[in-house]
C-alpha positions in Angstrom: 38.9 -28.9 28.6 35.8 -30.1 27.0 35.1 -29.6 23.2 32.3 -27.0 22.7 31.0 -25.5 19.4 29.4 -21.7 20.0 26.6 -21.3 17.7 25.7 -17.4 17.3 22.2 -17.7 15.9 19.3 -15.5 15.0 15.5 -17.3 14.6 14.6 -14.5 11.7 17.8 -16.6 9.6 16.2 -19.7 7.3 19.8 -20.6 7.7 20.1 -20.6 11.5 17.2 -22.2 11.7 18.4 -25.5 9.7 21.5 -25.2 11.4 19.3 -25.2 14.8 17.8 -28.5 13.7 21.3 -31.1 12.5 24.3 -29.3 15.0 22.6 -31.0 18.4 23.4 -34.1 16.7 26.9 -33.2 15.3 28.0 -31.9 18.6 26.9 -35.3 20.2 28.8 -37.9 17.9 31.9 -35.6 18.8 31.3 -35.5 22.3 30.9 -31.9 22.2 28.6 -28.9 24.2 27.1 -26.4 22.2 27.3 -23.1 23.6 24.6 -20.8 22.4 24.8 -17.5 21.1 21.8 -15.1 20.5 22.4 -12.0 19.0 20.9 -9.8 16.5 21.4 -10.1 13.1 20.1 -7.3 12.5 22.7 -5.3 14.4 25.5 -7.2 12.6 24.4 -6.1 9.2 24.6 -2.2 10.7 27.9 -2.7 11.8 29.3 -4.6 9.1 27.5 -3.0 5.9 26.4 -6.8 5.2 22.4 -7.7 4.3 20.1 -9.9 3.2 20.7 -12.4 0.6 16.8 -12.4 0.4 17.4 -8.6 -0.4 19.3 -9.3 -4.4 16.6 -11.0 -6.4 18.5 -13.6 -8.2 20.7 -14.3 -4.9 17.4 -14.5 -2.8 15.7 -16.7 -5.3 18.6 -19.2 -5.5 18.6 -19.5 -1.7 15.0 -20.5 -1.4 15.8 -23.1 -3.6 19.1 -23.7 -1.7 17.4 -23.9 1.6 15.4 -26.5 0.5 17.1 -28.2 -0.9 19.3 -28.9 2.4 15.8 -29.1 4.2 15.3 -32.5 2.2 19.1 -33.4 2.9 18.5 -33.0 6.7 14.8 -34.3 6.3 13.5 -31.7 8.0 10.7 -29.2 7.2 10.9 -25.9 5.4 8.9 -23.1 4.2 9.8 -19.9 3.2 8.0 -17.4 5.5 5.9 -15.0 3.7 6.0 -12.2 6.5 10.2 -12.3 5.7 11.6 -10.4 7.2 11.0 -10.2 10.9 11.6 -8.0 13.6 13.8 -10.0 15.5 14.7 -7.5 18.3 12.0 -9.1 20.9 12.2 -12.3 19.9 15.8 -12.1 21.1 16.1 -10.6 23.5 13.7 -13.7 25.0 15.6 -15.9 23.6 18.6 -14.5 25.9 16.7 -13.9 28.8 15.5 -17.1 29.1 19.7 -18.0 28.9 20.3 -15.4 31.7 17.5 -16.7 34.2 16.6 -19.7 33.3 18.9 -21.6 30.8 17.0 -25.1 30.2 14.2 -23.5 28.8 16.3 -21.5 26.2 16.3 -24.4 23.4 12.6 -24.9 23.9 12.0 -21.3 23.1 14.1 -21.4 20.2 12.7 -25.1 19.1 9.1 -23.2 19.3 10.1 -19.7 17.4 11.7 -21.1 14.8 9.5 -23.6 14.0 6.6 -20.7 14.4 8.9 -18.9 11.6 10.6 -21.6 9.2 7.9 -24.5 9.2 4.7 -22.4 10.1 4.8 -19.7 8.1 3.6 -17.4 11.0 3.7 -13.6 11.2 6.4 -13.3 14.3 5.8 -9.2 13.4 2.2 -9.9 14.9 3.0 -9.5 19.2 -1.0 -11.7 19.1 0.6 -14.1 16.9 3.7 -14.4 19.2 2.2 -14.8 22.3 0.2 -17.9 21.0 2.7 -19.4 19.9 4.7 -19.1 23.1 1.3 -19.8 25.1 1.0 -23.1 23.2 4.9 -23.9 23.5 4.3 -23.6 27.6 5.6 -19.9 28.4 3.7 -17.3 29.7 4.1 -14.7 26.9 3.7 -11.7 29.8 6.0 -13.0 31.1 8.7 -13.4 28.7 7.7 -10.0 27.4 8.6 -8.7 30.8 12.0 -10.2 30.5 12.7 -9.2 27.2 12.1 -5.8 28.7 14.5 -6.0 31.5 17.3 -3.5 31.1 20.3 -6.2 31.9 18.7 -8.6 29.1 18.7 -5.3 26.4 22.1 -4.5 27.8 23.0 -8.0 27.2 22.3 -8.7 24.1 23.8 -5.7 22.3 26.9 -6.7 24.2 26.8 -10.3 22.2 26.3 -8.4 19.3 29.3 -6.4 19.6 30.9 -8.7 20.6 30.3 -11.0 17.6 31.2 -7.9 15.2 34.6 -7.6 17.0 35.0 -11.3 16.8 34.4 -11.1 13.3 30.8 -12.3 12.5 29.0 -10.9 9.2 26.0 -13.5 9.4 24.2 -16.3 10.7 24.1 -18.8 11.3 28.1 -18.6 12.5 29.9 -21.3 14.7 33.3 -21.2 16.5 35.0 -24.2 17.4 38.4 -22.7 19.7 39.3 -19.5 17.0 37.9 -21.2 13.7 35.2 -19.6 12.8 32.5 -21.1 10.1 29.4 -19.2 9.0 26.4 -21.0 7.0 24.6 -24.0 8.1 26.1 -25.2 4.3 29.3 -25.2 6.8 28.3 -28.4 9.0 30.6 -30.4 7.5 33.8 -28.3 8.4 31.9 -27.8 11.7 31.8 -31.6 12.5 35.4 -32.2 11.2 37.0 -29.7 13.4 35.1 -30.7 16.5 36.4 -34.5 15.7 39.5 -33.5 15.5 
């Protein structure tokens, strides 16, 4: 059986969006597949009681300084986004209905919404502001919208969701390699060891 990492990931996490940017190339050198995840974070934190780190002012403050700090590591851009937080509910549901019908467009979607949200500073809230960015990243935003809207794509993704809750999740960005499970993109390391194991 082939080594795979699943990475359970939601764009409105700072986190999962630097973890987005270095596992691609961690999964490589170990000759692993990444097998995406989109849920809603949102949903986790109901389910769980968890939240925000963004939500304690001294916690929130040390992880905008955390986050870029790993942004320089990785040498990748960051920018806190001043609309934070956003509505992710749409946005995901895309995100998995582009992995339902049409799978290699799935990482370009997420490449383009989380650089929209992390590096752009764009109001993902705004539907005007959305569909630009997805016009400009090739997609029809109609569309997508029209997918996101599709029942089995709803039903979908509240079944990820649960079925990252039941698996133990709390947060994003979280990976599993076999029944290990890691959470934080400040996990990468244990991520790559395990997977070169």
């Amino acid at each position: 059986m082939s080594k795979a990492v699943e990475f359970y990931f939601d764009v409105g996490s700072p986190a999962a969006y630097l973890a987005w940017t270095q596992l691609p190339a961690i999964a490589r050198e170990a000759g692993a597949q990444i097998e995406y995840r989109p849920f809603l974070l949102g949903g986790v934190f109901q389910a769980t009681g968890n939240r925000s780190p963004m939500e304690v002012p001294a916690k929130g403050q040390y992880m905008q300084d955390d986050l870029q700090r790993f942004a320089r590591r990785y040498g990748v851009p960051f920018a806190h986004n001043p609309h934070f937080p956003i509505n992710t509910l749409t946005l995901m549901r895309g995100a998995l209905g582009l992995q339902l019908r049409e799978p290699q467009r799935m990482v370009p979607y997420g490449d383009a919404v989380f650089r929209a949200i992390w590096v752009e500073g764009q109001d993902m809230n705004d539907p005007a502001t959305v569909a630009g960015v997805l016009q400009r990243a090739g997609f029809d935003p109609a569309q997508l919208l029209a997918l996101a809207s599709e029942p089995a794509v709803k039903d979908q993704l509240k079944a990820v969701t649960q079925e990252a809750v039941a698996r133990g999740v709390f947060g994003a960005p979280t990976f599993f390699v076999g029944q290990d499970m890691f959470w934080g993109q400040d996990r990468l390391d244990f991520v790559k060891e395990r997977l070169q194991q």
